[in-house]
CHARMM-style PDB file with segment names, atoms N, HN, CA, C and O in Angstrom:
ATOM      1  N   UNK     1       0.832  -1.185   0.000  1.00  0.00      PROA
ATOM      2  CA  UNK     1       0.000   0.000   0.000  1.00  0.00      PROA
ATOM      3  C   UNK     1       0.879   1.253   0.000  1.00  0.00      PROA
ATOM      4  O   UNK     1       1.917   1.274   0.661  1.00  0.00      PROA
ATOM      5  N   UNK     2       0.570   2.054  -0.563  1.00  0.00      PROA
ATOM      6  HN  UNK     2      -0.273   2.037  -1.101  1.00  0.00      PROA
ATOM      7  CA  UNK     2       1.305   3.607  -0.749  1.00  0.00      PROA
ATOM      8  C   UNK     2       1.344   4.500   0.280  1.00  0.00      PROA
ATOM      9  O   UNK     2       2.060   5.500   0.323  1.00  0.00      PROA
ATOM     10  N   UNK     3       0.404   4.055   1.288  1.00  0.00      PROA
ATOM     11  HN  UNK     3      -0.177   3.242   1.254  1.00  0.00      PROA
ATOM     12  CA  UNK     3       0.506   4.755   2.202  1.00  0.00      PROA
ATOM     13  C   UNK     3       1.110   4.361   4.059  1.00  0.00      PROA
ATOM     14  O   UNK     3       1.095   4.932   5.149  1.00  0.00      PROA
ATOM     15  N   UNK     4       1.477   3.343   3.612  1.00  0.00      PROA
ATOM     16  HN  UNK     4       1.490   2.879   2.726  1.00  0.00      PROA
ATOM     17  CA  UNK     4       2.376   2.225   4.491  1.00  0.00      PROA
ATOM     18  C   UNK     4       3.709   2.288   3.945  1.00  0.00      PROA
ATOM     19  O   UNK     4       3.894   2.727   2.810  1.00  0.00      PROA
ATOM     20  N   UNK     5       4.944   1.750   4.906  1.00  0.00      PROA
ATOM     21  HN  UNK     5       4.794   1.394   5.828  1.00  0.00      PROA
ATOM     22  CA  UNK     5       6.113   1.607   4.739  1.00  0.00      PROA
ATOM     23  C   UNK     5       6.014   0.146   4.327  1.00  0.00      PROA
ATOM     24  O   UNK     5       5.172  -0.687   4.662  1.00  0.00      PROA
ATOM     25  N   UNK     6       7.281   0.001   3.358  1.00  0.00      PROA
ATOM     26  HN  UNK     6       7.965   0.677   3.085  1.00  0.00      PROA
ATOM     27  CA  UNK     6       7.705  -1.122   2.963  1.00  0.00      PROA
ATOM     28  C   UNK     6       8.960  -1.745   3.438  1.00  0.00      PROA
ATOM     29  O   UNK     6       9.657  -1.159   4.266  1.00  0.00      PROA
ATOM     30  N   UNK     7       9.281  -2.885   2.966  1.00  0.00      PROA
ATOM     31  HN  UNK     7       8.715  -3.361   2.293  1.00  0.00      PROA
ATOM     32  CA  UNK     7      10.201  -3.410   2.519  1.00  0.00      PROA
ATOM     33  C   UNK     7      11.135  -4.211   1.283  1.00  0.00      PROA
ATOM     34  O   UNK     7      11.143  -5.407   0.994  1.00  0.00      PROA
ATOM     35  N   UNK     8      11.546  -3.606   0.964  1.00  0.00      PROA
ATOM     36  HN  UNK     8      11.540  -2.634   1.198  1.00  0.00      PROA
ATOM     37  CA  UNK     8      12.590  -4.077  -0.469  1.00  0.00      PROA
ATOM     38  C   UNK     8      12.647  -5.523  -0.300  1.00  0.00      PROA
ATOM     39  O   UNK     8      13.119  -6.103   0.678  1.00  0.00      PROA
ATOM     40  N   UNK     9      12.174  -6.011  -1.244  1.00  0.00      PROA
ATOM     41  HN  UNK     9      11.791  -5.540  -2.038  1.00  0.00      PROA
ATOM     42  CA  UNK     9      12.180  -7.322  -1.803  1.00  0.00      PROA
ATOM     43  C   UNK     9      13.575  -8.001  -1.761  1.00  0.00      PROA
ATOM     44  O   UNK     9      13.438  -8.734  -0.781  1.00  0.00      PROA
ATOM     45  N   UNK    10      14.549  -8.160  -2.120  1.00  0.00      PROA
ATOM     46  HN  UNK    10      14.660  -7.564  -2.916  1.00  0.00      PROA
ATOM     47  CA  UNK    10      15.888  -8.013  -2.646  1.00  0.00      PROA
ATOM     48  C   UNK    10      16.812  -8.070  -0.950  1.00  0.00      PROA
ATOM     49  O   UNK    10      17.211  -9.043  -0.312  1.00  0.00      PROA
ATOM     50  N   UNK    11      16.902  -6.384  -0.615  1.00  0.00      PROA
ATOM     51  HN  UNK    11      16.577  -5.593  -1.134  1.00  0.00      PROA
ATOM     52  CA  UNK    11      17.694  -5.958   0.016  1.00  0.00      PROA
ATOM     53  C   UNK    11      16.932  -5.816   1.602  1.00  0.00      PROA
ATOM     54  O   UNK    11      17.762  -5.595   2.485  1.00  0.00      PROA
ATOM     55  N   UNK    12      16.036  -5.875   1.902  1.00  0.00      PROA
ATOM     56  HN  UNK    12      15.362  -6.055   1.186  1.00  0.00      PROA
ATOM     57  CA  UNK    12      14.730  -5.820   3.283  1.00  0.00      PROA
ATOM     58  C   UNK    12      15.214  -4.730   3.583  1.00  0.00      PROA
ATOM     59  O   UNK    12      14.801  -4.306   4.663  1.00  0.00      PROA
ATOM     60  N   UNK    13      16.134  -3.914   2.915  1.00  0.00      PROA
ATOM     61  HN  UNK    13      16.469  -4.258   2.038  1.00  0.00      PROA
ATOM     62  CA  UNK    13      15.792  -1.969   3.346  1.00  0.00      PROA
ATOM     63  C   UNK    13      14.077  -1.520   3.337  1.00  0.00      PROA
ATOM     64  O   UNK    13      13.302  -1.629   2.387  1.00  0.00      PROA
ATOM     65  N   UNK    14      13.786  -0.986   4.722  1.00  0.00      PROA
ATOM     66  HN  UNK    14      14.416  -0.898   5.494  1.00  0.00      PROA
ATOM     67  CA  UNK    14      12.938  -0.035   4.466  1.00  0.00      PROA
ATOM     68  C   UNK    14      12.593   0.878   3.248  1.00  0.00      PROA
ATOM     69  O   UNK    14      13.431   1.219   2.414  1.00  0.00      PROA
ATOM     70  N   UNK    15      11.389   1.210   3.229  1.00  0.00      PROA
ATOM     71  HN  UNK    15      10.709   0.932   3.907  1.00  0.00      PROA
ATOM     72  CA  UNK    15      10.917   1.718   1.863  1.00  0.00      PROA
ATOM     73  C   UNK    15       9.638   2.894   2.683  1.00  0.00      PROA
ATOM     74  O   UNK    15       8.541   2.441   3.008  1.00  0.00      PROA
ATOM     75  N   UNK    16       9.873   3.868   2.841  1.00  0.00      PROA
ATOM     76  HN  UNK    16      10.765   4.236   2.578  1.00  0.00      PROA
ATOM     77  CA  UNK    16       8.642   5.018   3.417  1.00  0.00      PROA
ATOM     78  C   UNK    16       7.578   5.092   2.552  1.00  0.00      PROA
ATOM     79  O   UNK    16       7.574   4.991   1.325  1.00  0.00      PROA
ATOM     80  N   UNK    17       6.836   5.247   3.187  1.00  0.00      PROA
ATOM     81  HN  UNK    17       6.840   5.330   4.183  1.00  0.00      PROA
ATOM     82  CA  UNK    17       5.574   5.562   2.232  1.00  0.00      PROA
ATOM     83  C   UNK    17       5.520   6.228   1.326  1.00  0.00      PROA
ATOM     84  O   UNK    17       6.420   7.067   1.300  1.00  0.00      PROA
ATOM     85  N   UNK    18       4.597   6.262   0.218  1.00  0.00      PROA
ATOM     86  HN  UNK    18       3.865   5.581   0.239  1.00  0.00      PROA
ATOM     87  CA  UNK    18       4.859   6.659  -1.118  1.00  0.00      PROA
ATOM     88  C   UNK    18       3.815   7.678  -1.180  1.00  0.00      PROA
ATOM     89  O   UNK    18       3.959   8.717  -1.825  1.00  0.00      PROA
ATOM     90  N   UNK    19       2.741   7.383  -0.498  1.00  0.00      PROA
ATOM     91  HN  UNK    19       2.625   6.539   0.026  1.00  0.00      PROA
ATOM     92  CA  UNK    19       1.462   9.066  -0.771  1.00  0.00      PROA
ATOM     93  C   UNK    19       2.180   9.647   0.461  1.00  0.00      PROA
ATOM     94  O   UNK    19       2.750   9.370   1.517  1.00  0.00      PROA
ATOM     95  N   UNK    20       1.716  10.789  -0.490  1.00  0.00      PROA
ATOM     96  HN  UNK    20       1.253  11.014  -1.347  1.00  0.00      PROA
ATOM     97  CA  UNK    20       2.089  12.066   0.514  1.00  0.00      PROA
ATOM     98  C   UNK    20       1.649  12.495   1.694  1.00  0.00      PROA
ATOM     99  O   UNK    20       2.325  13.201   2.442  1.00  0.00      PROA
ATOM    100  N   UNK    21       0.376  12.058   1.960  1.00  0.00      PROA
ATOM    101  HN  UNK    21      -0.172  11.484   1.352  1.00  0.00      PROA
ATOM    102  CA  UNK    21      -0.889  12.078   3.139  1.00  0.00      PROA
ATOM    103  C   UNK    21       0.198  11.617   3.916  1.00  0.00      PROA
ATOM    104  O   UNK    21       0.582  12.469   4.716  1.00  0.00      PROA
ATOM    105  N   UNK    22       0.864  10.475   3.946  1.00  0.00      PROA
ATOM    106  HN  UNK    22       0.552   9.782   3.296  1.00  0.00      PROA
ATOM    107  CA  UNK    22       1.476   9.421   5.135  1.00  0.00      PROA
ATOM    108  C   UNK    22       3.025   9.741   5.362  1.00  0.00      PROA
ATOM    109  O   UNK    22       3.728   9.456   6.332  1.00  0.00      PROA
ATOM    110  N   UNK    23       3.419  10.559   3.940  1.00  0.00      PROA
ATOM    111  HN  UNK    23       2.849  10.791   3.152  1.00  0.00      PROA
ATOM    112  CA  UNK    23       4.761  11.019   4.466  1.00  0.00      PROA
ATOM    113  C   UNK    23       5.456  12.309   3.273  1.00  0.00      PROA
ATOM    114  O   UNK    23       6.161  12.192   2.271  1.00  0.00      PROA
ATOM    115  N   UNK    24       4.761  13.682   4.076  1.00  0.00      PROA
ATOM    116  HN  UNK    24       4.188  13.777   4.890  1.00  0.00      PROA
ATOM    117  CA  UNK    24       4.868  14.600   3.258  1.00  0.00      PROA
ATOM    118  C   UNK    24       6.434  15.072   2.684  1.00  0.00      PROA
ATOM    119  O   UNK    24       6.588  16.137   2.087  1.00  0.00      PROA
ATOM    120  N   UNK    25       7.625  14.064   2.973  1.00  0.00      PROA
ATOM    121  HN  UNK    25       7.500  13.198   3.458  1.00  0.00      PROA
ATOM    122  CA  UNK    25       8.748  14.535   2.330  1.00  0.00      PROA
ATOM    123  C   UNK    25       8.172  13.955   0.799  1.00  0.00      PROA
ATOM    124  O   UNK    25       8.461  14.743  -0.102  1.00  0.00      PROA
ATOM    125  N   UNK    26       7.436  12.764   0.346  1.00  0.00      PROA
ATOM    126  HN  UNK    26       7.201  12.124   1.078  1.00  0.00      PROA
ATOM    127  CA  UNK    26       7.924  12.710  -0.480  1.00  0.00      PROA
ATOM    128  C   UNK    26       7.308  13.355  -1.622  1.00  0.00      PROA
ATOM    129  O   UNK    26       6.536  14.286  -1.396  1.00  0.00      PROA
ATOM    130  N   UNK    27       7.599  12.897  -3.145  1.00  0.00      PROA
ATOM    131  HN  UNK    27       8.226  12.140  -3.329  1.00  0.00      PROA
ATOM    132  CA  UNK    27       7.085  13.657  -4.414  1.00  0.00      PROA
ATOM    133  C   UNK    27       7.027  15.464  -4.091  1.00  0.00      PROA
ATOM    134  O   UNK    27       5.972  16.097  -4.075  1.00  0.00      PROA
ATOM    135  N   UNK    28       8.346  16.047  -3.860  1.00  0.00      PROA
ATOM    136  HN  UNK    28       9.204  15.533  -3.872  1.00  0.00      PROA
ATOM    137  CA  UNK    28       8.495  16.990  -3.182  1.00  0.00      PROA
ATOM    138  C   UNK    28       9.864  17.837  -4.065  1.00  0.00      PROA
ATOM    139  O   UNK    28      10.215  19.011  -4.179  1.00  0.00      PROA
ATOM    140  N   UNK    29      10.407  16.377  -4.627  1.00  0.00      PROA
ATOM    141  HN  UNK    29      10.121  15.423  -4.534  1.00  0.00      PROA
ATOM    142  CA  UNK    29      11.477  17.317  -5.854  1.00  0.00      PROA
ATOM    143  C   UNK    29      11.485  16.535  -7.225  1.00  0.00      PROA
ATOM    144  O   UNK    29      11.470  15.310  -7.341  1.00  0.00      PROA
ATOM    145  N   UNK    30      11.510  17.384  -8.152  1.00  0.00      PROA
ATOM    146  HN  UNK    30      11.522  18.380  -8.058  1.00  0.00      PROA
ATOM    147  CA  UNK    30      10.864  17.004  -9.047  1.00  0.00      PROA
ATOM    148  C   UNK    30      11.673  16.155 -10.327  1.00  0.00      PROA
ATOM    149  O   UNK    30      11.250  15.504 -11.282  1.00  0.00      PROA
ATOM    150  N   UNK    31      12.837  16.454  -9.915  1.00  0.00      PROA
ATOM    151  HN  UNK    31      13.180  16.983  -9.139  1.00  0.00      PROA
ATOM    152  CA  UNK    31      13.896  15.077 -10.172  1.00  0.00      PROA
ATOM    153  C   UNK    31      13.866  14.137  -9.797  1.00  0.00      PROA
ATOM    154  O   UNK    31      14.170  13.255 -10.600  1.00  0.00      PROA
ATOM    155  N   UNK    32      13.539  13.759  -8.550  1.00  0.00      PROA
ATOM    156  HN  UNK    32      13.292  14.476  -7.898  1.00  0.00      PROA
ATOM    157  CA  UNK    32      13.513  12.828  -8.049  1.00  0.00      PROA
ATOM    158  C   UNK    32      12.075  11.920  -8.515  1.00  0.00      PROA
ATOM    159  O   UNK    32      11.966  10.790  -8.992  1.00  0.00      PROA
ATOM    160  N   UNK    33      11.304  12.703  -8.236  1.00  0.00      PROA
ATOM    161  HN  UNK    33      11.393  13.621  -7.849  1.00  0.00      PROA
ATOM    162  CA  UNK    33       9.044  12.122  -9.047  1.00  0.00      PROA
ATOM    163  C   UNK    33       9.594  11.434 -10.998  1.00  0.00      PROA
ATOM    164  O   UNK    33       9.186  10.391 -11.508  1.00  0.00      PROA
ATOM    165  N   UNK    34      10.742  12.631 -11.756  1.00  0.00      PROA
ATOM    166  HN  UNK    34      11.073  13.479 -11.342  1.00  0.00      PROA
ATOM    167  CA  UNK    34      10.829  12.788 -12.778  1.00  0.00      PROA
ATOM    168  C   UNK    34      11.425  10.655 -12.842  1.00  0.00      PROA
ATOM    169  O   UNK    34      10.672   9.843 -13.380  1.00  0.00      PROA
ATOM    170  N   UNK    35      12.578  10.276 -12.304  1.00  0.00      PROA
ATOM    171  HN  UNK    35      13.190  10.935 -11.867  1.00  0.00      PROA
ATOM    172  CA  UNK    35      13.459   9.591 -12.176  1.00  0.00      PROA
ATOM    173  C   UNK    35      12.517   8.356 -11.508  1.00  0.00      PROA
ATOM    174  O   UNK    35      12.784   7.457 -12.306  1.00  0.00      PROA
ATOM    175  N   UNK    36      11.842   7.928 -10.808  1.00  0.00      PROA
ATOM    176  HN  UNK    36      11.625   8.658 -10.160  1.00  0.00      PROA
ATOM    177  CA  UNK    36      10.945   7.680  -9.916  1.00  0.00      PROA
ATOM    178  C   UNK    36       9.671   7.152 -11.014  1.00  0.00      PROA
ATOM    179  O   UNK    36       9.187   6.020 -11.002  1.00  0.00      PROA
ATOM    180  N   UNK    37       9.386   7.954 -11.685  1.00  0.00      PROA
ATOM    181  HN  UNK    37       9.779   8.874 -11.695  1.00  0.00      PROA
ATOM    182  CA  UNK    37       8.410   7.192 -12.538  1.00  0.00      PROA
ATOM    183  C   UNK    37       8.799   6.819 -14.216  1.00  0.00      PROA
ATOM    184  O   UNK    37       8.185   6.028 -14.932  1.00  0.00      PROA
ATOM    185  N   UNK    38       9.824   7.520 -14.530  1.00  0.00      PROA
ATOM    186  HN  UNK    38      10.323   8.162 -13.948  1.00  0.00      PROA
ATOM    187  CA  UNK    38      10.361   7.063 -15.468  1.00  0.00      PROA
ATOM    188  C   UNK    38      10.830   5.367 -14.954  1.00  0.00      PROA
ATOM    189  O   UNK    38      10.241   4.484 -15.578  1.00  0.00      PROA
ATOM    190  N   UNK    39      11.796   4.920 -13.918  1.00  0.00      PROA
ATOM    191  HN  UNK    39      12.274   5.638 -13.412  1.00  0.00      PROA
ATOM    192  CA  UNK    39      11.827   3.332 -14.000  1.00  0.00      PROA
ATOM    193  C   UNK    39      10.862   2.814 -13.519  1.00  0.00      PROA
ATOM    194  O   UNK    39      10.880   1.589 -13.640  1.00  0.00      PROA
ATOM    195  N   UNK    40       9.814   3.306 -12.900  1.00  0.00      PROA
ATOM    196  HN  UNK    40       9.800   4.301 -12.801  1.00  0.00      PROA
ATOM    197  CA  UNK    40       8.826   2.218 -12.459  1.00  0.00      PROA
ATOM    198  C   UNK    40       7.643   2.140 -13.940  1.00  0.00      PROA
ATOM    199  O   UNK    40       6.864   1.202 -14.109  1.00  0.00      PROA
ATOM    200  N   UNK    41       7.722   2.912 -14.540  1.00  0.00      PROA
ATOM    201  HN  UNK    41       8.355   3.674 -14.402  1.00  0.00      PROA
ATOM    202  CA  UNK    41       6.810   2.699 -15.734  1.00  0.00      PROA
ATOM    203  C   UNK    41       7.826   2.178 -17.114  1.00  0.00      PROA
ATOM    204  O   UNK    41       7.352   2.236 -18.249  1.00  0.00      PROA
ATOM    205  N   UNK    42       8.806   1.830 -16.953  1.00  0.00      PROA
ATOM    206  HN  UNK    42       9.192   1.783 -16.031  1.00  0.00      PROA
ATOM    207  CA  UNK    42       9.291   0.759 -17.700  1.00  0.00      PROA
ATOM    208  C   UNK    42       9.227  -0.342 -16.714  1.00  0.00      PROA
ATOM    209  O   UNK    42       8.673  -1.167 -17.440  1.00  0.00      PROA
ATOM    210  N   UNK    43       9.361  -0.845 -15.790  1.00  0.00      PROA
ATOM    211  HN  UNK    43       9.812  -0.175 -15.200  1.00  0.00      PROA
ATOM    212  CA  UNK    43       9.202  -2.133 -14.855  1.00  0.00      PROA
ATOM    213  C   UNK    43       7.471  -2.414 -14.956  1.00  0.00      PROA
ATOM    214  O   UNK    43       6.912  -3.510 -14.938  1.00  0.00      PROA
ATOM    215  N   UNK    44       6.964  -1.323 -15.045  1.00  0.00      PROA
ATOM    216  HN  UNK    44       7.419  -0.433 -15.060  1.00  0.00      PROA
ATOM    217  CA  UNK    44       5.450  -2.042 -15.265  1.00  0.00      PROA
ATOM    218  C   UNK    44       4.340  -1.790 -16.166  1.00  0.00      PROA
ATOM    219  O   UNK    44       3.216  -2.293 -16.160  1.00  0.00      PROA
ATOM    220  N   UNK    45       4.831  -0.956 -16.912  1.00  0.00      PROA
ATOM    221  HN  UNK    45       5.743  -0.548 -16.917  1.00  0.00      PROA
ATOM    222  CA  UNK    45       4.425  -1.004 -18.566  1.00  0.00      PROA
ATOM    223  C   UNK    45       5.259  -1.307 -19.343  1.00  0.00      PROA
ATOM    224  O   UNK    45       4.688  -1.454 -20.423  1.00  0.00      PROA
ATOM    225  N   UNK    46       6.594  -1.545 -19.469  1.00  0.00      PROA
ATOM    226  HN  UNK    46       7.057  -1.426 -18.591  1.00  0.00      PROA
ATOM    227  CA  UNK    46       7.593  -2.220 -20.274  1.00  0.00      PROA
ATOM    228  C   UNK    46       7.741  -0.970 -21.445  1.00  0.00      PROA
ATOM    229  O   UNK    46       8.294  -1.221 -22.516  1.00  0.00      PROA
ATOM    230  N   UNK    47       7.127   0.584 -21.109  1.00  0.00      PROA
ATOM    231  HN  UNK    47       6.678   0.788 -20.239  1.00  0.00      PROA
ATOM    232  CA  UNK    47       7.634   1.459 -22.325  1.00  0.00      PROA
ATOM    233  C   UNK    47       7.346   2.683 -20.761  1.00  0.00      PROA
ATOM    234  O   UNK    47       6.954   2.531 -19.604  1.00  0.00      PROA
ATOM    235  N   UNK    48       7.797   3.808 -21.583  1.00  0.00      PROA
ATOM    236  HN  UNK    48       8.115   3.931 -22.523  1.00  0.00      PROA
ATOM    237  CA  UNK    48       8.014   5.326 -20.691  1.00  0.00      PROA
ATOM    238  C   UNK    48       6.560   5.306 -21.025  1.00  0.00      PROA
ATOM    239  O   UNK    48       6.079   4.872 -22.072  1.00  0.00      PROA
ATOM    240  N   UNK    49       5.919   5.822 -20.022  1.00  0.00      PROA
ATOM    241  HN  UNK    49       6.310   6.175 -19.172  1.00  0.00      PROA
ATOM    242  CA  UNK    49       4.534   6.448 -19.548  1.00  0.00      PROA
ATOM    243  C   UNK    49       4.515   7.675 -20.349  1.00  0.00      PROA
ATOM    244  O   UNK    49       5.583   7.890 -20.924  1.00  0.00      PROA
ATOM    245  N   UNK    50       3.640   8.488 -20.531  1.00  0.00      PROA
ATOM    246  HN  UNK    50       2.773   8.313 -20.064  1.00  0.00      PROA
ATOM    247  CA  UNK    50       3.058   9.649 -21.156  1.00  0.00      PROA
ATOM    248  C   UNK    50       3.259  10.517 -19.907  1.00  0.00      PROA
ATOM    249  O   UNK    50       3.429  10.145 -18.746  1.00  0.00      PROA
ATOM    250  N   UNK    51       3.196  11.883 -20.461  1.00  0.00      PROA
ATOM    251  HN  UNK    51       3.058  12.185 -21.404  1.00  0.00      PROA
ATOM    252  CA  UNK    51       2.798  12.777 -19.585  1.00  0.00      PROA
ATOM    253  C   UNK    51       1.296  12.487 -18.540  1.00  0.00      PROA
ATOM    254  O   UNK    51       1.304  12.403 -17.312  1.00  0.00      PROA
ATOM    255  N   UNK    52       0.083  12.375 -19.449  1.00  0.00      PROA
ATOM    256  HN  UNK    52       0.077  12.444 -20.446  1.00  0.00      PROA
ATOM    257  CA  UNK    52      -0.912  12.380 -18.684  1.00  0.00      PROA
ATOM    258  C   UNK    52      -0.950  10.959 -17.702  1.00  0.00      PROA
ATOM    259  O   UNK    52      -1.512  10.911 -16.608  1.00  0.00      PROA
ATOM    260  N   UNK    53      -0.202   9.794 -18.366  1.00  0.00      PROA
ATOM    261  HN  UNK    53       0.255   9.832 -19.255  1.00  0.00      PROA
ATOM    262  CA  UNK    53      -0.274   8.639 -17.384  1.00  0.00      PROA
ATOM    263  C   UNK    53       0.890   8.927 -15.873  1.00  0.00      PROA
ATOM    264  O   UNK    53       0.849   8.512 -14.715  1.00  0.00      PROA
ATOM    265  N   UNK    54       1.579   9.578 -16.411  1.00  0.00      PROA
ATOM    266  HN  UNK    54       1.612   9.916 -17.351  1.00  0.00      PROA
ATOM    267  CA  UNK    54       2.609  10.572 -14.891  1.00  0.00      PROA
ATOM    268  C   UNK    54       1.595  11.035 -14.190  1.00  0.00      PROA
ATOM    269  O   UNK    54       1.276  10.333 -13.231  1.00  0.00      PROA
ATOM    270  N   UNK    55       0.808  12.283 -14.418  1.00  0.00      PROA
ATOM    271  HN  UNK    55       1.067  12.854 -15.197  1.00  0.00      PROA
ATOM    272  CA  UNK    55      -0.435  12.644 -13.858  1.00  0.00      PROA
ATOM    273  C   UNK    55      -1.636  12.223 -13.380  1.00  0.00      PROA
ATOM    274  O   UNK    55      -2.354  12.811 -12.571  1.00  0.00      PROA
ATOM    275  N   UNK    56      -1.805  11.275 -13.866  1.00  0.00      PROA
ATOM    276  HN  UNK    56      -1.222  10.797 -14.523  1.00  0.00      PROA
ATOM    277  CA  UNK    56      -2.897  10.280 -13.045  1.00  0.00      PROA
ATOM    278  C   UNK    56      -2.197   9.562 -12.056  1.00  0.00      PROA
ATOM    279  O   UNK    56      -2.992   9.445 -11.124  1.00  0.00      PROA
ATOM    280  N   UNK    57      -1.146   9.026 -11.765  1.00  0.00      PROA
ATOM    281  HN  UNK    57      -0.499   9.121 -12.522  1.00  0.00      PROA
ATOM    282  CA  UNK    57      -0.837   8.014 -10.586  1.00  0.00      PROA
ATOM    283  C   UNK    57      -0.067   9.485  -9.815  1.00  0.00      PROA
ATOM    284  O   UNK    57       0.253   9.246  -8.651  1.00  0.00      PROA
ATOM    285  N   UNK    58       0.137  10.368 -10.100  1.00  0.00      PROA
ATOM    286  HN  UNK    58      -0.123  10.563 -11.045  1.00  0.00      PROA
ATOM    287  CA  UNK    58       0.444  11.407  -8.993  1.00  0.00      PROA
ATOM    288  C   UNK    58      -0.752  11.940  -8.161  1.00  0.00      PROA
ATOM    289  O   UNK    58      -0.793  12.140  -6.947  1.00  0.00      PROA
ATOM    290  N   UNK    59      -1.927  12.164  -9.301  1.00  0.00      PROA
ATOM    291  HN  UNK    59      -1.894  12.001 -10.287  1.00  0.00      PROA
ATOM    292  CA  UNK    59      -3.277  12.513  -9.126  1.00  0.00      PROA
ATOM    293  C   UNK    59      -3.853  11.753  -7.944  1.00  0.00      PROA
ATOM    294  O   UNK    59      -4.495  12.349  -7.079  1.00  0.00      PROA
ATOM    295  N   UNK    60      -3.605  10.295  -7.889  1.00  0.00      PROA
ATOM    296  HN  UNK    60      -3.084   9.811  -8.591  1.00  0.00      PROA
ATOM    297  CA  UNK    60      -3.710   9.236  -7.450  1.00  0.00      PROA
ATOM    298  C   UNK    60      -3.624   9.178  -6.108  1.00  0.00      PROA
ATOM    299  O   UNK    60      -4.448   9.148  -5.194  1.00  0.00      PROA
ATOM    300  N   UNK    61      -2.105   9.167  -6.207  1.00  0.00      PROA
ATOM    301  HN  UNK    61      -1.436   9.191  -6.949  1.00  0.00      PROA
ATOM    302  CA  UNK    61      -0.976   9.173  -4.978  1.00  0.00      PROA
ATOM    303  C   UNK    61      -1.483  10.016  -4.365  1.00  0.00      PROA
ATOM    304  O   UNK    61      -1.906   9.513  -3.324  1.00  0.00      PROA
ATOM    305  N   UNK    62      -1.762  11.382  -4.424  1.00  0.00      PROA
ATOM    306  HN  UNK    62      -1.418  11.790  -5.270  1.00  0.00      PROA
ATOM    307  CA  UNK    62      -2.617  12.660  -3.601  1.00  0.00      PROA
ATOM    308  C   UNK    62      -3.625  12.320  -2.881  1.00  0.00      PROA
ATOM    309  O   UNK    62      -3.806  12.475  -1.673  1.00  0.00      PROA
ATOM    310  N   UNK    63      -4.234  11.879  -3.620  1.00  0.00      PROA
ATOM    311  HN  UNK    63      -4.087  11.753  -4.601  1.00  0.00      PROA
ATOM    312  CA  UNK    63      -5.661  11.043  -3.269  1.00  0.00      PROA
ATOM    313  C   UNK    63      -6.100  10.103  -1.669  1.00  0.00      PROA
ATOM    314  O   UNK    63      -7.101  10.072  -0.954  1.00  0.00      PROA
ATOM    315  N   UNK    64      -4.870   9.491  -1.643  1.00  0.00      PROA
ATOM    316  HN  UNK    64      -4.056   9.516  -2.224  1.00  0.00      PROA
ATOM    317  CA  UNK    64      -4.716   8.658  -0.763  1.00  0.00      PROA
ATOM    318  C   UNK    64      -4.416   9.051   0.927  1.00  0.00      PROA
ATOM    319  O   UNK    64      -3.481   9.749   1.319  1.00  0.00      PROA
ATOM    320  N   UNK    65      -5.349   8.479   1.693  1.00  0.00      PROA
ATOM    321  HN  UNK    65      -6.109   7.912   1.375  1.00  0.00      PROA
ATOM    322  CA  UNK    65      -5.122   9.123   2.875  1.00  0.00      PROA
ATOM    323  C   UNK    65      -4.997   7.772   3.655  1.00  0.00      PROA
ATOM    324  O   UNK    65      -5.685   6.773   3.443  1.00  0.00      PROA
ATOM    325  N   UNK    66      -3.839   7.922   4.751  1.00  0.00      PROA
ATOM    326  HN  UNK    66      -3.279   8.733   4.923  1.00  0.00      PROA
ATOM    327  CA  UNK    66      -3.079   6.723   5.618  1.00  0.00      PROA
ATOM    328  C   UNK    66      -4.498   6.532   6.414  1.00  0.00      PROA
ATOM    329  OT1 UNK    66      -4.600   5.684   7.300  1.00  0.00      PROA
TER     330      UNK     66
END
């Protein structure tokens, strides 16, 4: 859930929550959101996302309250 902490699959590093409701550092610089959804939308659409598909799962992410 996005609004829960994780853990890395791989490495069991902690992973902070991903909506902002639950942890307002993040999606906060825009290199980082830019970098951030560029590899996760090749890992799970297998091509770069669109502008408006960036905007809906940010839209999204907002949305969400812990």
């Amino acid at each position: 859930m996005p609004v829960q902490a994780g853990r890395h699959a791989a490495t069991g590093r902690t992973i902070a929550a991903l909506a902002p409701a639950a942890n307002p550092a993040r999606l906060t610089d825009p290199a980082k959101v830019e970098k951030w959804l560029g590899r996760n939308c090749k890992d799970v659409a297998g091509r770069a996302c669109s502008a408006q598909e960036k905007a809906d799962v940010l839209t999204w992410l907002n949305t969400l309250q812990p």
